[in-house]
SELO-451412 format. One record per residue: z, y, x of N, C-alpha, C in turn. Coordinates in Angstrom, 2 decimals, m for minus. Atoms other than C-alpha are relative to their C-alpha. Layout:
// residues N
<<Z Y X> <Z Y X> <Z Y X>>;
...
END
This chain:
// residues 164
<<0.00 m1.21 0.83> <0.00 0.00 0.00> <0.00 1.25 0.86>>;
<<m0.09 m1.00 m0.53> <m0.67 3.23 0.59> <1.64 1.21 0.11>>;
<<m1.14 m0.46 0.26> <2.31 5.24 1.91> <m0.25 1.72 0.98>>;
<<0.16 m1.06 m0.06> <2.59 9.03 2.56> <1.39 0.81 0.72>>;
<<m1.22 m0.44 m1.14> <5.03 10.86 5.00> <0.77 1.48 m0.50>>;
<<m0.66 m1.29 0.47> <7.31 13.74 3.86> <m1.15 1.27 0.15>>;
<<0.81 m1.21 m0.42> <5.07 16.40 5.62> <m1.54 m0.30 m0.68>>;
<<1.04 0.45 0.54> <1.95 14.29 4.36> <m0.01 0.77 m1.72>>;
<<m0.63 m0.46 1.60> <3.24 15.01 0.58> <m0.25 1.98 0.12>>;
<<m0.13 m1.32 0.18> <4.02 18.60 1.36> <m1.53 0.54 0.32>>;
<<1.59 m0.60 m0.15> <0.08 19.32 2.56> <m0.69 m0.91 m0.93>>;
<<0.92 0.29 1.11> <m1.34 17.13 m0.14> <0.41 0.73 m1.21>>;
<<0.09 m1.08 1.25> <0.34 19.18 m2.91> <m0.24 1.18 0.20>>;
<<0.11 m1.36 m0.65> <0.08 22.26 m1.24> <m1.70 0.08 m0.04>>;
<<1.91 0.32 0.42> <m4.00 21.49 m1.06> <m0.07 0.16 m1.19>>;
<<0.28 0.05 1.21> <m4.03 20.62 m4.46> <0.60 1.16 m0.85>>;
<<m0.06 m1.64 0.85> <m2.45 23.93 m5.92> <m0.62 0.81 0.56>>;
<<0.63 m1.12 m0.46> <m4.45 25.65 m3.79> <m1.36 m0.47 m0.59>>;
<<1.19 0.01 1.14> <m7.66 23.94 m5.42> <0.00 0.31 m1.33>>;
<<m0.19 0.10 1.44> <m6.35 23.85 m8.67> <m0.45 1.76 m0.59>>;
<<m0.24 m1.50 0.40> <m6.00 27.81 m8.42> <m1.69 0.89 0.80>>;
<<0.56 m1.23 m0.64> <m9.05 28.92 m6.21> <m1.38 m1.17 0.23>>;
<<1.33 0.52 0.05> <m11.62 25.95 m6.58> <m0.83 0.03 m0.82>>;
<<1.02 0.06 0.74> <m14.10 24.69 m8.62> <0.41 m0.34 m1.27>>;
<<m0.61 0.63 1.19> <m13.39 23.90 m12.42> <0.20 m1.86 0.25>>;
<<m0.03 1.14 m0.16> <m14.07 20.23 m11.70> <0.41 m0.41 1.64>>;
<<m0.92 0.56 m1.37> <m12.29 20.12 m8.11> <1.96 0.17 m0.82>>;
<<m0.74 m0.43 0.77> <m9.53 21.86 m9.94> <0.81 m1.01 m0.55>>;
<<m0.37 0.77 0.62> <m9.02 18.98 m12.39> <m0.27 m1.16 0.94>>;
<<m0.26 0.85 m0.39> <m9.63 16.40 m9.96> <1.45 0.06 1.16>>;
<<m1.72 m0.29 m0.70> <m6.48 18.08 m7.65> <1.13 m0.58 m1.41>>;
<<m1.52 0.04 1.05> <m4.38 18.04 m11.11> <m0.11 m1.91 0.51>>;
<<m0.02 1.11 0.12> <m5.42 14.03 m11.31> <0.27 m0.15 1.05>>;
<<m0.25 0.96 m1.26> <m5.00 13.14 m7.71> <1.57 0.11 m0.29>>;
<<m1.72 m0.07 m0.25> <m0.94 14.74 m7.85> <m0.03 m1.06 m1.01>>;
<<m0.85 1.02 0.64> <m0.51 12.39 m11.05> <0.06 m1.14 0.43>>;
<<m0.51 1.30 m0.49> <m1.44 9.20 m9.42> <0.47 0.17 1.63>>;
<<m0.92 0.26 m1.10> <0.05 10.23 m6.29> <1.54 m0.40 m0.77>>;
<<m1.56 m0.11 0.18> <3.30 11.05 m7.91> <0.34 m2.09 m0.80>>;
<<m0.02 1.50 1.47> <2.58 7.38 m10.42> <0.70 m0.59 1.80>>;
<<0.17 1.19 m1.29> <2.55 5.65 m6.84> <1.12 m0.31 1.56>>;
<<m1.04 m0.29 m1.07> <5.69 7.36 m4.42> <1.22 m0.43 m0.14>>;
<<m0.94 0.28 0.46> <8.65 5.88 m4.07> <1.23 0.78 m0.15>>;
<<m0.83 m0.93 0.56> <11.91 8.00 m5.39> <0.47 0.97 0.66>>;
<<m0.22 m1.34 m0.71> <12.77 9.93 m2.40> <m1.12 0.90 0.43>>;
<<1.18 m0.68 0.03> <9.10 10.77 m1.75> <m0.42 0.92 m1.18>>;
<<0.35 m0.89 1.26> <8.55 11.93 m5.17> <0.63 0.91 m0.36>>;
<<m0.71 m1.44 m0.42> <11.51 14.23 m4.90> <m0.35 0.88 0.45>>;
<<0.52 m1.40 m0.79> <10.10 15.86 m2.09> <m1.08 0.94 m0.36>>;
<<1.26 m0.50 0.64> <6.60 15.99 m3.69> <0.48 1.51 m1.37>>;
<<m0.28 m0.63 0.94> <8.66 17.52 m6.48> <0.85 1.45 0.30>>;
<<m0.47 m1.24 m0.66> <10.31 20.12 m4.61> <m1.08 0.76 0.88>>;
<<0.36 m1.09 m0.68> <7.65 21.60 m2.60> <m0.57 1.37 m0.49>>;
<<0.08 m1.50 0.77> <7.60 25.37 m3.19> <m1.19 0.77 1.08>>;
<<1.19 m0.39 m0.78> <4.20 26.12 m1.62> <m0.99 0.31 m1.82>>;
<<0.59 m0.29 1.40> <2.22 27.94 m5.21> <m1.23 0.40 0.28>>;
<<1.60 m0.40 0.01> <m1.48 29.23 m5.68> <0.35 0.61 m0.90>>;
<<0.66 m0.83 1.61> <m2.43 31.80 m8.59> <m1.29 0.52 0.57>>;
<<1.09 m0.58 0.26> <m5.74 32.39 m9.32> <m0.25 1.45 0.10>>;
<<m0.22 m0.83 0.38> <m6.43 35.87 m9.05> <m1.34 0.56 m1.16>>;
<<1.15 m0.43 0.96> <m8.58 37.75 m12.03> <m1.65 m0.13 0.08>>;
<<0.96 m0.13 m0.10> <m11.54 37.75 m9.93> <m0.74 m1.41 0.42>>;
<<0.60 1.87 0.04> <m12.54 33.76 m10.14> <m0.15 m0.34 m1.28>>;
<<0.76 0.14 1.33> <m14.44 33.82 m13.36> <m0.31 m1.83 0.26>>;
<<0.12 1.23 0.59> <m14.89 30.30 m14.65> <m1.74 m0.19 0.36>>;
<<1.30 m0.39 m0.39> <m18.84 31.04 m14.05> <m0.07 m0.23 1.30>>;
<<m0.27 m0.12 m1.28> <m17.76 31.36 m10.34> <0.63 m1.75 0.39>>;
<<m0.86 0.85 m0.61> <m15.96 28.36 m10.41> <m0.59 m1.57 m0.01>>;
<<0.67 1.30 0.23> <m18.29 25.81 m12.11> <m1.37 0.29 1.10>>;
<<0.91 m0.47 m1.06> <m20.96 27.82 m9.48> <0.11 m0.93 1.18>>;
<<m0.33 0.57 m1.23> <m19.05 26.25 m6.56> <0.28 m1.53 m0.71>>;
<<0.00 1.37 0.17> <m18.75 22.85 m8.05> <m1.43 m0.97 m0.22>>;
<<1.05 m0.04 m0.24> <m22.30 22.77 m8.42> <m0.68 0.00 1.40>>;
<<0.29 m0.74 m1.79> <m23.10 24.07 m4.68> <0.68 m1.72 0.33>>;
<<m0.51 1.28 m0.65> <m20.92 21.12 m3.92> <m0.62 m1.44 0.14>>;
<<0.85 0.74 0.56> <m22.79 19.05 m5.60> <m1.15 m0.20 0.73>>;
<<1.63 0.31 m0.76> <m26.20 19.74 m4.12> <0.71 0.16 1.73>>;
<<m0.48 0.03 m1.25> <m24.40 19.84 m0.77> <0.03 m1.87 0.70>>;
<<m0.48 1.51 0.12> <m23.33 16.12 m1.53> <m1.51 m0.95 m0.10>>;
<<1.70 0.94 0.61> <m27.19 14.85 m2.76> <m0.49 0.44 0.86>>;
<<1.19 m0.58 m0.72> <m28.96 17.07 m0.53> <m0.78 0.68 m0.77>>;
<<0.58 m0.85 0.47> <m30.57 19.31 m2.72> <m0.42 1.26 0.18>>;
<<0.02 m1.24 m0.05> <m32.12 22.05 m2.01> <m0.01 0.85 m1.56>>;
<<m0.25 m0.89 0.92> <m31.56 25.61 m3.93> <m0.81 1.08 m0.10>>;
<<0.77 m1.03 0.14> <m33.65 28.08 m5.04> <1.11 1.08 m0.55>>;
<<m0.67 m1.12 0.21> <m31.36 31.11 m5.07> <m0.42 1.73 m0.30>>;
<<m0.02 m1.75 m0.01> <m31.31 35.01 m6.24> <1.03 0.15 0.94>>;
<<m1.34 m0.02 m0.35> <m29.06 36.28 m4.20> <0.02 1.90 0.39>>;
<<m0.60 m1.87 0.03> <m27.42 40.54 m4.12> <0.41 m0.47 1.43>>;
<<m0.63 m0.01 m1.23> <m26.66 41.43 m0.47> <0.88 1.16 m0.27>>;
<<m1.16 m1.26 m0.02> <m23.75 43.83 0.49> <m0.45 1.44 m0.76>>;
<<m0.02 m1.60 0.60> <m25.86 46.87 m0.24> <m0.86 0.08 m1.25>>;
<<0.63 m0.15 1.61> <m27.30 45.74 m3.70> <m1.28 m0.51 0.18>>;
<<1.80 0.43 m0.06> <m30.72 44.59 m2.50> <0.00 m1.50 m0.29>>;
<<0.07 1.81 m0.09> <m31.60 41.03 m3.83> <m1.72 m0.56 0.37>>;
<<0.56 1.31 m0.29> <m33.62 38.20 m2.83> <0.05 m1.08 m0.13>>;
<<0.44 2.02 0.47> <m35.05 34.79 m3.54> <0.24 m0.56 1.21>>;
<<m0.19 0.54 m1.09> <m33.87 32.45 m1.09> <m0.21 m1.38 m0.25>>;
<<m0.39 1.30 m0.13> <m34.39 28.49 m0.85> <0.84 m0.14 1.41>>;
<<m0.79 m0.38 m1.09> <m31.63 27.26 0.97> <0.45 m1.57 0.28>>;
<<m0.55 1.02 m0.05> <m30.65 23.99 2.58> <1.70 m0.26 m0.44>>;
<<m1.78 0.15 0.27> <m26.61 23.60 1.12> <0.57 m0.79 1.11>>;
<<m0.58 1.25 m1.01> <m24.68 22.27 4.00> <1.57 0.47 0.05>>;
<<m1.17 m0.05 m0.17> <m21.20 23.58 3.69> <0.77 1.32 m0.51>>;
<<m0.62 m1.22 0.71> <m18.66 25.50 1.98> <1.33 0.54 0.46>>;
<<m1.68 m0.83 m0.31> <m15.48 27.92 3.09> <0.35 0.91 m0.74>>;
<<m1.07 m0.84 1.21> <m13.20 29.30 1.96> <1.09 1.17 0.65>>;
<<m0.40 m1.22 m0.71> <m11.75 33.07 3.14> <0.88 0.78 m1.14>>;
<<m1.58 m0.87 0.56> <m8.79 33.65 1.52> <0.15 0.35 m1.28>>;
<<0.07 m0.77 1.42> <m10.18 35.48 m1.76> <m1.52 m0.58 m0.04>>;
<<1.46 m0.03 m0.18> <m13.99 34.70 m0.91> <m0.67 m1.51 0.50>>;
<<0.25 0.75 m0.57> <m15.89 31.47 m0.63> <m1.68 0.22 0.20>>;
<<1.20 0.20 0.08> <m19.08 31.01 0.88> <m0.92 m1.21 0.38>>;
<<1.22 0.94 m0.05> <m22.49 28.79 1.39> <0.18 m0.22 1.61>>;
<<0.49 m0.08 m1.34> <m23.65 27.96 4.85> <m1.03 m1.04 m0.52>>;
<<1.25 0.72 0.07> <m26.93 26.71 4.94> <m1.41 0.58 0.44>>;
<<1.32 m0.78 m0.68> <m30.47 26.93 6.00> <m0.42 0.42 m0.65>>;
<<0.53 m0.55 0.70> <m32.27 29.43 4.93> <m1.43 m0.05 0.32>>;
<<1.37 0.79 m0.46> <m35.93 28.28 4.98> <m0.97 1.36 m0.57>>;
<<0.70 m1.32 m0.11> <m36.92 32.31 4.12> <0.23 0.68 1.40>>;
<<0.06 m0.50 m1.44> <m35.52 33.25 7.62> <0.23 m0.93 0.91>>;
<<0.32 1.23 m1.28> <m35.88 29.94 9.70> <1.39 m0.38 0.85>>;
<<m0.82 0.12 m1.06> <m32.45 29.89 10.38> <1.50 0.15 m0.84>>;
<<m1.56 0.21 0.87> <m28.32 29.53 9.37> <m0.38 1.08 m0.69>>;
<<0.11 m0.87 0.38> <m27.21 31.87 6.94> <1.35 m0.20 m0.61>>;
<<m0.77 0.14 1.32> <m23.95 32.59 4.90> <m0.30 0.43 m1.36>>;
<<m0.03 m0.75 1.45> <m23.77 33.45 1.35> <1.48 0.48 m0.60>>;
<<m1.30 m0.31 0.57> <m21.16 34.79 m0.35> <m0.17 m0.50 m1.74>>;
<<0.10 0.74 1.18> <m20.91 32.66 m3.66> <0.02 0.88 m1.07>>;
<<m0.25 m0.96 1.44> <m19.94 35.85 m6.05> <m1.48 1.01 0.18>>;
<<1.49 m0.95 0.03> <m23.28 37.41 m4.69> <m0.99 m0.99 m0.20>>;
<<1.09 0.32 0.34> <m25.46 34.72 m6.00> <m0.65 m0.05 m1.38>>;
<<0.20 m0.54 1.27> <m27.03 35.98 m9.28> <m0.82 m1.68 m0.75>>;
<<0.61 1.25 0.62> <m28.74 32.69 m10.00> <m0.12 m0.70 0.94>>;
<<0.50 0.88 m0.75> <m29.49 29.54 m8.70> <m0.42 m0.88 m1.00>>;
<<0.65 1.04 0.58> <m31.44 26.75 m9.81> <m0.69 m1.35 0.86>>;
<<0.49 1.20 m0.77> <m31.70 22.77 m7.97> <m1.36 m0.20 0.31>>;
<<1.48 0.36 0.30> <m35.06 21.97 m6.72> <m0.15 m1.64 0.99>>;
<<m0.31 1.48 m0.87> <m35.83 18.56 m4.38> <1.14 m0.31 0.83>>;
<<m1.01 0.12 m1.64> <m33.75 16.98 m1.61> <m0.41 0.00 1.02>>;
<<1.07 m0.68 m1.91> <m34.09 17.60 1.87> <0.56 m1.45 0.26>>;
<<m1.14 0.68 m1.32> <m33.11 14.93 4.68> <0.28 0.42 0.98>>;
<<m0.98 m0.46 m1.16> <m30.88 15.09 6.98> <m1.12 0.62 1.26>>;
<<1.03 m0.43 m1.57> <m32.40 17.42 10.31> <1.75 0.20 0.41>>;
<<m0.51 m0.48 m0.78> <m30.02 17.29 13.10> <0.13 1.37 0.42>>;
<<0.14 m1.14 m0.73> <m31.32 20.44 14.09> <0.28 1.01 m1.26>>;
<<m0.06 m1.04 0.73> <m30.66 22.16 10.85> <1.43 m0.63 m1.20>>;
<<m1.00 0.60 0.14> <m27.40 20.37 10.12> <1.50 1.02 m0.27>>;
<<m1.60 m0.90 m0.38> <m23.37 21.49 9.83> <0.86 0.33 1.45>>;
<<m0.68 0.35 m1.15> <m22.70 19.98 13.09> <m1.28 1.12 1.18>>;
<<0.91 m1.18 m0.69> <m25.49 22.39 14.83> <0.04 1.46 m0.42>>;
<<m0.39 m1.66 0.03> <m24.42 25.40 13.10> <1.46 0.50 0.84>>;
<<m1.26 m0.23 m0.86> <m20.69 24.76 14.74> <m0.90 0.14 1.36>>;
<<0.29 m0.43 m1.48> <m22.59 24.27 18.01> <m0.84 1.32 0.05>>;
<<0.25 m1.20 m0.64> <m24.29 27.21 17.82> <0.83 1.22 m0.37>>;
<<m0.83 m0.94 m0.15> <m21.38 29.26 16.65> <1.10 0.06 0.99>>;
<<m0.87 0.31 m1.80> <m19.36 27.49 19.78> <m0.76 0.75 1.00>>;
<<1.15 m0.73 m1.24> <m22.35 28.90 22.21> <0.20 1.50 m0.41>>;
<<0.02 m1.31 0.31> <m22.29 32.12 20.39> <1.45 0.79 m0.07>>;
<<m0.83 m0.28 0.20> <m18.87 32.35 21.19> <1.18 0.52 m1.55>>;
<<m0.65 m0.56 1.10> <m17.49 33.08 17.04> <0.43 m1.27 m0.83>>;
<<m0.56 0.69 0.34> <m15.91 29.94 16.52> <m0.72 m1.53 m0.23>>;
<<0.31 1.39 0.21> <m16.50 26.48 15.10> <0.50 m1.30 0.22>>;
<<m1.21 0.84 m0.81> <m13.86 24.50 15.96> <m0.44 m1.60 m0.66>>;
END
């Protein structure tokens, strides 16, 4: 059986209110379901602890439900390989059509975004998920090494701005 370590407990609920409050509608509800059959499955001093940890999330106003089933979607074609035919608003209001390879999603505190190729400028790109005015699935890609998750860390390692 699976067994789970005090500190284990305290970062799996701690994850899961933090999805519950700032993910996707359907990550959201799969955090609520994972805590119940964790908690179904711990034995009595574990489930204490689970039940005491005071680590909270709140949503704040600006994670529209629209926003939220957005990123569960994204996830989605991230997971199949799908590419996206995107609108997308930049910082200073100008939009553009983008197809975009989906390869990975973060998350900045208040702000999540895309990473993926952008096959209008030949090259990575972020998005910022609340600036994409539409999207709509179109084929799947396969896998390119060279236009991958694990080649955008190496070239943000070379470019010295992280990628751990």
């Amino acid at each position: 059986p699976l067994m789970f370590t005090r500190s284990e407990i305290v970062a799996l609920v701690a994850g899961a209110r933090l999805i519950r409050a700032w993910g996707g509608l359907a990550m959201a509800a799969g955090a609520e379901e994972a805590l119940v059959k964790i908690d179904s499955v711990l034995p009595q001093g574990v489930r204490e602890r689970a039940e005491s940890v005071q680590i909270h999330a709140f949503s704040m106003s600006n994670m529209p439900d629209d926003l939220r089933d957005r990123l569960d979607r994204i996830e989605a074609a991230i997971h199949e390989r799908v590419r996206l035919d995107m609108a997308y608003v930049d910082e200073a209001g100008a939009m553009s059509a983008r197809v975009v390879r989906p390869l990975g999603l973060f998350f900045w505190g208040r702000v999540w975004t895309l990473v993926g190729w952008c096959e209008l400028r030949s090259d990575f790109r972020m998005f910022r998920l609340d600036r994409i005015n539409g999207m709509d699935p179109l084929d799947r890609f396969r896998p390119d090494p060279e236009r991958s998750l694990a080649a955008f860390y190496a070239l943000a390692k070379r470019a010295g701005t992280g990628g751990d």
